[in-house]
N, C-alpha and C positions, 0 to 999 in steps of 0.2 A: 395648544395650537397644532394644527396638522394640514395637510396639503386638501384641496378641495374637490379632488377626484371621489369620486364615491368607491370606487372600486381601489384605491389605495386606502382609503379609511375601512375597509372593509379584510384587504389583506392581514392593517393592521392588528385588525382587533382578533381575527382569527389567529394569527402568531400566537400573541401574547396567551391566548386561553389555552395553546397548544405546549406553550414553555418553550416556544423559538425564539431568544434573543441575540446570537453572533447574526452582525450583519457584516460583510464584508463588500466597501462601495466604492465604483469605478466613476469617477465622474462624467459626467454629461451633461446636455440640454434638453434631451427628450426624458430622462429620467428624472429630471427637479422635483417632481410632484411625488419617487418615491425616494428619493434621497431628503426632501423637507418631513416626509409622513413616518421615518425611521428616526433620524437624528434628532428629531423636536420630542422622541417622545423619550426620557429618562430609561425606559425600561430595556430599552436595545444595549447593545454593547458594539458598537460601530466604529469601524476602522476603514481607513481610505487608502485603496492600492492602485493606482495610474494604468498600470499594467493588468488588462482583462486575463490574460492567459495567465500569470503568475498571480491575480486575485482567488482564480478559481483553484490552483493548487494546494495556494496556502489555506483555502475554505477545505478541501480536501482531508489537507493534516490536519485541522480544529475539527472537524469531525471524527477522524480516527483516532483520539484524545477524548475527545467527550462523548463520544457515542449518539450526540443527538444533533438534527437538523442546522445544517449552516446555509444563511444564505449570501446569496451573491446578486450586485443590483447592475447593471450601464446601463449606456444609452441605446439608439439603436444603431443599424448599418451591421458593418464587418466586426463592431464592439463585441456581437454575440456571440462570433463565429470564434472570436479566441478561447471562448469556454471550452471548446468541444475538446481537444487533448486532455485535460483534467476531467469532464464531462466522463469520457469513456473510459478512463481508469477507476475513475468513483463508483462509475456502472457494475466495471467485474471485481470491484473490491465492495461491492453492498454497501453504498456509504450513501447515506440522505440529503448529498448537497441540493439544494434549491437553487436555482435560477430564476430572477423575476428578472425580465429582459422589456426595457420603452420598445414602443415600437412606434411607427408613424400610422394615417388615419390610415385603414385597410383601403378605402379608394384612391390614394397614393402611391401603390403598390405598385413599378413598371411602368409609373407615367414619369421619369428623367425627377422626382426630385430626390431633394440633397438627404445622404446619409439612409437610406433607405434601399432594402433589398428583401429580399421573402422570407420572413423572420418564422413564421406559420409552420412548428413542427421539423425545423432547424435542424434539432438536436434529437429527433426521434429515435435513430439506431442506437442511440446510447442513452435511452429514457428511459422510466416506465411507466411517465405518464407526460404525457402535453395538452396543456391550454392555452385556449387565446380567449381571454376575456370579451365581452362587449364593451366598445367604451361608449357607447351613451346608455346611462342606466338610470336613465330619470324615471322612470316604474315600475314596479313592485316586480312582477317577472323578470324581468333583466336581472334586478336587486338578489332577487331570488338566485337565479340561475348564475349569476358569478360569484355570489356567496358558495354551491356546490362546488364550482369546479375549483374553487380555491382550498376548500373542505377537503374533497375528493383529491387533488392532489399531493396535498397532506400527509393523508391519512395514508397513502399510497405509496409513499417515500419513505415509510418505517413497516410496513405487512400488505401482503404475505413476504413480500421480497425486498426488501430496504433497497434502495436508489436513489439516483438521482430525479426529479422532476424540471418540467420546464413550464412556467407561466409567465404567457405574454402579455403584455397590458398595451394596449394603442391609447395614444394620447395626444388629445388637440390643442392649438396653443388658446387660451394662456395657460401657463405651466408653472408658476410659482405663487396662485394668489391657494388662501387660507382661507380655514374655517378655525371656530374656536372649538366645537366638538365632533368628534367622528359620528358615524354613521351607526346605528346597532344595528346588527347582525349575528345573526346563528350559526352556530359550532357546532359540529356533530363528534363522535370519537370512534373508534371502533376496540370493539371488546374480545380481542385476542382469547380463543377458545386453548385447553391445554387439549395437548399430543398424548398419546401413550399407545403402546399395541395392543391390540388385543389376543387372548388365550391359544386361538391357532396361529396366531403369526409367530407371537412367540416360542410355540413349536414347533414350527417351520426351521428358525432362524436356529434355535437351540440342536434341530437335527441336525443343522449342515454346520455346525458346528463342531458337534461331536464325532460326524463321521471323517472331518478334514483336518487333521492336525497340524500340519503344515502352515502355520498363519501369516501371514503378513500382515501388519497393519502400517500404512501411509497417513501421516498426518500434513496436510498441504499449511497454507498461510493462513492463520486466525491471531486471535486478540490471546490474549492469557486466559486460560479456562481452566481455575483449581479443581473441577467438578469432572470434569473429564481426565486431569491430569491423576486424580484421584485414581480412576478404575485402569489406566495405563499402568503407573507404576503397578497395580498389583500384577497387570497380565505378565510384564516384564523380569518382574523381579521372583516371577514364579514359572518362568519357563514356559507361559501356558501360548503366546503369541513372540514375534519379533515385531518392536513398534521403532519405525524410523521416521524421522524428524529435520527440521529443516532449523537453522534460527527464524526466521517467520512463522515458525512454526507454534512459538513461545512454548515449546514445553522441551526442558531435557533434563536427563538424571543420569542416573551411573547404569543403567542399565539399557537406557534409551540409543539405539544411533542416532546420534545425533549428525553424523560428517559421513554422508550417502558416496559420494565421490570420494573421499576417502578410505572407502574399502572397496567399492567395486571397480574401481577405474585401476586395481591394483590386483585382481584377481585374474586368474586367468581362463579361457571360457570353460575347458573343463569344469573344473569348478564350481563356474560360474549355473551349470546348466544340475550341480545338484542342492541348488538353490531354489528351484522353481517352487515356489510354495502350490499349494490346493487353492486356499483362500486367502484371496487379494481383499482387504477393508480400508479403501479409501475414506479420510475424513479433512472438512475443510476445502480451502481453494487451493489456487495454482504451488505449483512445487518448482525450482528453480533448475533441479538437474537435469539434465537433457540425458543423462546418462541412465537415470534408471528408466525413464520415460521408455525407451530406442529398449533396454532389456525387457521391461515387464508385456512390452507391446510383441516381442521376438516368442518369449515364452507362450504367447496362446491360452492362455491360465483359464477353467473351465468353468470357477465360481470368482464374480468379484463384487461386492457389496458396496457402494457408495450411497455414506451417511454425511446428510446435510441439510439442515431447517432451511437453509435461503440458498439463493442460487440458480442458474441454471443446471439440467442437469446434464452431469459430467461423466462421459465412456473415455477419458484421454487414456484408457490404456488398453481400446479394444478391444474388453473382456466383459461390459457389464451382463448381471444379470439380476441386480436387484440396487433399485435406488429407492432408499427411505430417506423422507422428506421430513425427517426429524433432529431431534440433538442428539450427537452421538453417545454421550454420557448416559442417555435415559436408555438407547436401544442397548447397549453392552450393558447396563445393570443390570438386564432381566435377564441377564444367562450366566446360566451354570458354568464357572471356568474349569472346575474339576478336570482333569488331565494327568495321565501316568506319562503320554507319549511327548517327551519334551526334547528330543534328540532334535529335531531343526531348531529351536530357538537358540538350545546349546553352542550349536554350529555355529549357526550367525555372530554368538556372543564372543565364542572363541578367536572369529577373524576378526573383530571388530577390535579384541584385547592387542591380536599382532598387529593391527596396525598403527591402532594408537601409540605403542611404544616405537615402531617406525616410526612414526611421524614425529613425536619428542626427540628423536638421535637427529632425525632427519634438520629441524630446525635449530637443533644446540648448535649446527655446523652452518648455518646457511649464511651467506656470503651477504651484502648491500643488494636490496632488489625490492621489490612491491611485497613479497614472502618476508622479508625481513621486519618489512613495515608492521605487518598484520602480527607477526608474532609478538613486536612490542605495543600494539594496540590491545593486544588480548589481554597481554599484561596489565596497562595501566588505566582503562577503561574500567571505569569505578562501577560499583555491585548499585545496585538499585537507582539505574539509570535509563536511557532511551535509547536506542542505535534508530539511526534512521539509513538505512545503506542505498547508495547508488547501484542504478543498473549499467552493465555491460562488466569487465572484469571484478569489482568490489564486491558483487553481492555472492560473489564465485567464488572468491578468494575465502570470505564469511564463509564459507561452507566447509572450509579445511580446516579447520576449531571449535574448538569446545569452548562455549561462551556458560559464564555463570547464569543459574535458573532466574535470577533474580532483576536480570535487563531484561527487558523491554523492548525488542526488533520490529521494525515496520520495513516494508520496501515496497516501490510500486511495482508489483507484481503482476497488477491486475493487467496490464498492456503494456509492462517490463520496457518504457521507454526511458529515454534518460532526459527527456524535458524540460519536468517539474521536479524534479528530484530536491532540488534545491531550495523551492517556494514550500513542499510539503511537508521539509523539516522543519521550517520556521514556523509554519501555520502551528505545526503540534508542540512546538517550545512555547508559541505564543498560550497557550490554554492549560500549561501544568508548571509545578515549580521544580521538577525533575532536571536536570542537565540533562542536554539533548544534545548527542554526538552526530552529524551528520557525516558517515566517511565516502567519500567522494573521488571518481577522477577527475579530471580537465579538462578533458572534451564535457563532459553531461556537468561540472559545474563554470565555465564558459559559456556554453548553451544558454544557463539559467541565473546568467549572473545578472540581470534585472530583478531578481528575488529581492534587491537592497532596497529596491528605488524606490520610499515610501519613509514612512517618520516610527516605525515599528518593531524595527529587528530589537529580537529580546537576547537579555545579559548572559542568559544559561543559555545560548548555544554556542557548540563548539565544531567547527567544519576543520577533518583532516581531508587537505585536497592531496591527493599523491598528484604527484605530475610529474609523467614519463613523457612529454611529448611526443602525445596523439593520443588515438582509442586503440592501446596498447593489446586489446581484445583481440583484433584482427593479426596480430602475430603468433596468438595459442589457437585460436580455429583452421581447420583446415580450409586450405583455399586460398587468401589473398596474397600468402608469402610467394605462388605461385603466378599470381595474376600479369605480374609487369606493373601491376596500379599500388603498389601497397600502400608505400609512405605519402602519395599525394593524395589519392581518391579515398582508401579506406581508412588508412591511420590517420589521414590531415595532421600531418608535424606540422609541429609548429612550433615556435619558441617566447611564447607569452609568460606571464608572471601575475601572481595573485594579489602584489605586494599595492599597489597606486587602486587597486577596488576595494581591499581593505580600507588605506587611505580614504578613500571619496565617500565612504561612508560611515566614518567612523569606527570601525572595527578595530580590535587588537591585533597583531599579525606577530609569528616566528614562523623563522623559515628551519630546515630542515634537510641534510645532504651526507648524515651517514649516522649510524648508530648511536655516536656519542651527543650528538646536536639535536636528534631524535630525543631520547630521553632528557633533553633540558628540557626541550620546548614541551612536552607533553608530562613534566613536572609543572611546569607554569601555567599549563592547561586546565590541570584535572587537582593542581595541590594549594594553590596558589589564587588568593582570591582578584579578580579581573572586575570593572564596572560594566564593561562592554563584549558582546558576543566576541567570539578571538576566532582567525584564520591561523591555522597549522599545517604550513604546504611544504612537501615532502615533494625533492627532486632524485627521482630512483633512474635504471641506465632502462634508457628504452633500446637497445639492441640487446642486453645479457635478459630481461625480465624472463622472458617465455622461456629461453635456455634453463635459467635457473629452477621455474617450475617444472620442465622437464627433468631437469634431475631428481627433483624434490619424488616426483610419481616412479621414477625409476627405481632410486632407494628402499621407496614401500613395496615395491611388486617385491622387493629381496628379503622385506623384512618375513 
């Protein structure tokens, strides 16, 4: 049995042939006919989230977990318009969420009725494809032609660029009667050609290599990639490049920077300026320090190579001069790393050694603060696990450690908002059997504590909310300590508690207010077996935090 729309019997059948079955569905009245044409058929895996904004987050992280197409159904009106925050983080994180959005008849459009507004390419600035089906498709051409565009955007949402897509469907009522079989309909595929250079390119590339010893290589936010981590460590471990690293970055070793702002926020510009490498090799997306960003953009660097199969392409450091639209593993294999001239990589290795041991003295001593937190998360945060990090101060704080190679970091990086931060850690617990640590402040998990409100939250996740009351962010940047506005406008203090939204949805909770209660609760967390997802909210001094991270960078300039 399936819904009587021909154009949802046609969706269906093209999913299925494509291997899309996460459906993630918002309830409505105009969508009935694709919520009957999903859940009636065995083959979907459907789950129901109340919440349009927090559906499409948590489709989000099931994506970025499984790597292949999720989608997302509602009704019509303003239902659509909550996609779009998760929409355009999916966008600049390459991720294939779908959207199939009801929509009302198209000559309804601006005539006063209910639930209805201009659904028609909505979501375009953060798409990379949009349809609007025909809905009366009683012959062959119709048939035809919304068989393509549902094809087409498909196929569109994994190559050349993986995205997000948006397909509208209009639909007149009646809206819940049936057929017993769907509609057949034609699938197309598309046959992903391989990449490689050719002869002079690789002698291009292999020149400017050899004449530029000097190397830098940046690796932004991607998935784990043993094939690339592969030809890094050799550059590394042999003096021939400096490769630095992010945790989003999923790659680090003994030889990698992995804590960017842990050595240059500690250098001093002298210094600083006999750092300038030749060649800048950016790889992957967004990077989180603002600090190398503001340096590598000061420097004027004369070569900079950004390697990247998908994506838009990316000058964020004002230097390009060559963007290869490939995987960066295959373009670094074809060259010679051979190198006598290894005295810059030396360099970099050498501050990187002082400051790592700064940083261990600096922490053996540090005082009750959000720094304190982080040093015992680093600690007990189990090897072959998932970090899913919030933005504004946590994913910053993430950057002053060294995290084992063996976790798993995601964070929404792509439009670094703190919205969804919440829903997108659940989506990706929802889709693997890894323990999935989501570390969080108050404000961004506050924001997103509708992430509950559904029958779905899974056992293996574990949210540490620090709560310093406010977005304790706006006391380490400069500017609002000076405003007059701080604590009402930018910080919004507040004195709220995590413990009664544990409560309401069954979750585990320990609370948490100084080192020794710290490590019970995060014994009970990570040692201790739990039936239910568990809150670990950590209350640190929101007037000493930024003080104390000020000391912490002082320490290292000395180290």
């Amino acid at each position: 049995m399936t819904s009587n729309k021909r154009t949802v019997q046609q969706l269906i059948t093209i999913c299925k042939e494509k291997g899309i079955r996460d459906v993630v569905i918002s309830p409505g009245s105009r969508n009935a006919p694709l919520i009957i044409g999903f859940t009636k058929d065995p083959y979907f895996n459907c789950i129901n989230i109340p919440d349009e904004r927090v559906a499409a987050f948590i489709a989000l992280g099931m994506t970025q977990e499984s790597g292949v197409p999720t989608i997302i159904t509602c009704t019509s009106g303003s239902a659509v318009l909550n996609y779009h925050p998760a929409i355009s983080e999916a966008y600049y994180q390459n991720l294939p969420v779908i959207v199939v959005s009801a929509d009302r008849p198209q000559e309804f459009i601006d005539q006063a009725d209910g639930q209805t507004i201009r659904q028609v390419k909505a979501l375009q600035n953060h798409t990379v494809y949009n349809t609007t089906l025909f809905e009366r498709d009683d012959d062959e051409d119709t048939q035809w032609k919304n068989s393509y565009e549902i094809n087409k955007a498909l196929e569109t949402a994994t190559f050349p660029n993986p995205g997000p897509v948006h397909i509208n469907i209009p639909f007149s009522e009646p809206l819940y009667d049936t057929d017993e079989e769907p509609l057949e309909t034609k699938n197309f595929s598309t046959l992903v050609p391989c990449q490689s250079l050719n002869p002079q390119q690789i002698d291009q590339l292999q020149t400017e290599w050899d004449q530029l010893p000097n190397r830098l290589i940046i690796v932004g936010m991607q998935k784990p990639n043993p094939e690339l981590e592969d030809v890094l460590f050799e550059l590394a471990d042999t003096d021939q490049a400096v490769v630095m690293t992010e945790t989003t970055s999923n790659l680090s070793g003994e030889n990698i920077l992995t804590c960017i702002d842990r050595v240059i926020n500690t250098i001093d510009d002298e210094k600083l300026q006999k750092l300038k490498p030749d060649l800048l090799i950016t790889i992957g997306g967004p990077i989180v320090s603002k600090k190398i960003k503001k340096l590598l953009r000061s420097f004027h660097i004369q070569n900079h190579w950004h390697i990247a199969n998908q994506g838009l392409v990316l000058d964020t450091y004002k230097a390009l001069t060559r963007h290869i639209p490939m995987k960066a593993e295959k373009v670094l294999s074809e060259l010679d790393f051979g190198s006598d001239r290894k005295e810059y990589a030396q360099l970099w290795k050498k501050i990187n050694a002082e400051k790592r041991t700064g940083h261990q003295n600096a922490t053996n001593e540090v005082e009750w603060s959000d720094m304190a937190v982080f040093k015992e998360l680093n600690a007990f945060i189990p090897n072959d696990s998932v970090i899913q990090t919030a933005n504004s101060s946590p994913i910053r704080y993430m950057q002053l450690f060294n995290w084992n190679n063996s976790i798993v970091q995601f964070a929404n990086r792509g439009t670094s908002g703190i919205d969804g931060c919440t829903s997108t850690a659940l989506g990706y617990a929802l889709k693997t059997n890894k323990l999935v640590t989501l570390i969080t402040g108050d404000i961004s998990f506050f924001y997103d504590s509708n992430a509950f409100f559904h029958n779905h939250v899974p056992d293996n996740l574990r949210i540490i909310l620090i709560n310093n009351g406010g977005g304790n962010i706006f006391r380490i940047i400069p500017g609002p300590k000076t405003s007059g506005a701080l604590e009402q406008h930018f910080e919004s203090h507040h004195n709220f508690h995590a413990r009664e939204i544990a409560k309401a949805f069954w979750m585990d909770y320990e609370f948490a207010d100084d080192e020794k209660s710290l490590q019970t609760a995060l014994t009970k967390a990570y040692h201790e077996d739990t039936e239910n997802a568990l809150i670990v909210e950590i209350s640190t001094p929101r007037e000493q935090n930024d003080l104390i991270l000020a000391e912490y960078f002082k320490a290292l300039k000395q180290s």
